[in-house]
N, C-alpha and C positions, 0 to 999 in steps of 0.2 A: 504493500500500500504506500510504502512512505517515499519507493521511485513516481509512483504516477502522480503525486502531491508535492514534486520538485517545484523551484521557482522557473516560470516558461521564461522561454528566449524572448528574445525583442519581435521575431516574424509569430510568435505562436502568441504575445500580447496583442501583435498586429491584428492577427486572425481573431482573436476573440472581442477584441474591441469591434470589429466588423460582426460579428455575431449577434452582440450585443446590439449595437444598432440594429441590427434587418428585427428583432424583437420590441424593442423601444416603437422604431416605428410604425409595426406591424401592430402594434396596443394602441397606437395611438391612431391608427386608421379605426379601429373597433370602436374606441371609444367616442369618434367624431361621428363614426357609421355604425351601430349596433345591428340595426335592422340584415333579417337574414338575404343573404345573394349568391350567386352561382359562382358570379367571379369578383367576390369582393377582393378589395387592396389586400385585406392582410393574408388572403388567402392565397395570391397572386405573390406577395413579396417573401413570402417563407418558401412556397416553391422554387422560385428561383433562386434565392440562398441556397434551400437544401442542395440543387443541382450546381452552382458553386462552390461550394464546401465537397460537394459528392467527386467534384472534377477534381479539386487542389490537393484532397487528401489522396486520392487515387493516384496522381501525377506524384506528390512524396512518399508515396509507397513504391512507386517503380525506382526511383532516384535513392532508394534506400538499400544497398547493394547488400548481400552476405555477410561479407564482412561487417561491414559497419553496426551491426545488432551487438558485435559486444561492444560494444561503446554506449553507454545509456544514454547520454543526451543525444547522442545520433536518430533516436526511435520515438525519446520521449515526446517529441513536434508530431510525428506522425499520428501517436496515440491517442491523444488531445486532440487533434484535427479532426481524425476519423469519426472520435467521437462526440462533435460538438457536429458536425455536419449529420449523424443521426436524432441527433435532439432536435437539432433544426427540421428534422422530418418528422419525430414526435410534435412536433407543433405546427405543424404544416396538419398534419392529418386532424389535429384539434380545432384545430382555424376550420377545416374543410367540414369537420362532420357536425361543428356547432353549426357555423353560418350558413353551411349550402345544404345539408343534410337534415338536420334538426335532430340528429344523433338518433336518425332512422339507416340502421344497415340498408332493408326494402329502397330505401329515398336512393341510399348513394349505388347501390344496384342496378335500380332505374336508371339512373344517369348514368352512368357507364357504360349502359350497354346503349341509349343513347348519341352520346357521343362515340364510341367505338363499335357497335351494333354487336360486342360478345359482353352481355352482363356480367356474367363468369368471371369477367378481368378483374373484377372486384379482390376476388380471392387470389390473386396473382400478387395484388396492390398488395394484402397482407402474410403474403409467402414472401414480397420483397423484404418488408419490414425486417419479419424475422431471421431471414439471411443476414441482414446488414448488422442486425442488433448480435447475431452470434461470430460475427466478425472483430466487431468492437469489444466484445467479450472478451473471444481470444485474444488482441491484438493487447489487450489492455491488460490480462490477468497472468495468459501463457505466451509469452512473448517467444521463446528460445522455442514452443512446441511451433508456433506461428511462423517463425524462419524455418523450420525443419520441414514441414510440412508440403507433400509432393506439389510438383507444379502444377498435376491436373488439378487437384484441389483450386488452389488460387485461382485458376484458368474459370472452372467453373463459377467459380462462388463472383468474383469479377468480371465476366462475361454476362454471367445471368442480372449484373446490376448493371451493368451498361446497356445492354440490351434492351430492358424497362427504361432508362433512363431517356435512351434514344426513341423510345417508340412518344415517351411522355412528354417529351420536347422539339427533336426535329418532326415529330408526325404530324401528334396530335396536337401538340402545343402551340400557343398565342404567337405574333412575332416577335417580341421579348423575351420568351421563354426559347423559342427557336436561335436566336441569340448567342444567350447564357450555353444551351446545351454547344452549339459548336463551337463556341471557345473554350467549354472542360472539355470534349473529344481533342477539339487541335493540343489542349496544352497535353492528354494522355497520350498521343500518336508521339508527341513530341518527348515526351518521356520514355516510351520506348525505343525512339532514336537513340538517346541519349545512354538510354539503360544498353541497347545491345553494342554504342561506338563503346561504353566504359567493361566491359566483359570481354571483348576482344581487346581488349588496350591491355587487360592487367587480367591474370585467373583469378577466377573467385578463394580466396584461402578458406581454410576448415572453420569451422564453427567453434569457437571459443568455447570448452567448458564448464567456463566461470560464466556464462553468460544468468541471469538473475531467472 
């Protein structure tokens, strides 16, 4: 417990000060606008955080090389990231099921399948969640299991989030939302640049371990 409760870097105060804000504001659209809507502001500006946050933590996850895991502050950014970007979707899906829904599963069903004509996707929506949440889990509790961990795994459990992520932005999504999502695809494309020039440049060395 007492590594994840480290003091954050200057980019992970960056990041949570930005956090902080898309919720400040996102209360403070609710409070000027109560009244329920499909696409109110606050329900509009936590998605696009979430897919923000969903882009930036994925991009320093790729930039986080083997190596580098035993080195705690190397991960500690990541850890934090990852999981301030799923809170931001814990409050994304609040915003959504208060204001648009009226905290009717039936309601957000309908809609669903509305806008994407397979109602069903509902249960997909909270199949994402729960991927992500047991990501953050790991990432945050078994760190040294989390570096170990075969690459289909990652492959999977990261593909199945980009995949929803891409359907819920370049597809379906607003043109701000369509945005947001290609600039976290360009910056993750761009991190796997980066990640396969730095693994040809230098082998990966063995896993520390001492790793916590």
């Amino acid at each position: 417990m007492r590594r994840i409760l480290q003091l954050p870097t200057k980019e992970l105060r960056f990041a949570l000060a930005i956090w902080v804000l898309i919720l400040v504001v996102s209360f403070a659209q609710y409070l000027e606008n109560p009244d329920p809507q499909l696409r109110h502001r606050a329900i509009l500006y936590t998605a696009r955080g979430t897919v923000g946050f969903w882009g930036y933590g994925s991009f320093r996850l790729l930039l986080l090389m083997r190596r580098s895991w035993a080195r705690q502050r190397s991960r500690i950014d990541e850890q934090w990231v990852w999981a301030l970007g799923f809170a931001l979707f814990v409050c994304h899906i609040v915003a959504a099921f208060h204001l648009a829904h009226n905290w009717s599963h039936e309601r957000a069903f309908r809609q669903t399948e509305l806008e994407s004509g397979f109602g069903e996707g509902i249960f997909v929506n909270y199949f994402f969640g729960l991927i992500w949440f047991s990501d953050v889990v790991w990432l945050s509790f078994c760190p040294r299991s989390y570096a170990r961990r075969p690459s289909w795994v990652s492959g999977c459990i990261h593909g199945f989030l980009a995949f929803i992520m891409f359907n819920a932005t370049v597809i379906f999504g607003s043109t701000a939302a369509r945005v947001v999502g290609v600039l976290s695809f360009t910056a993750i494309l761009f991190g796997f640049f980066l990640r396969f020039l730095a693994s040809h440049k230098r082998p990966l060395q063995d896993f520390d371990p001492r790793i916590p």
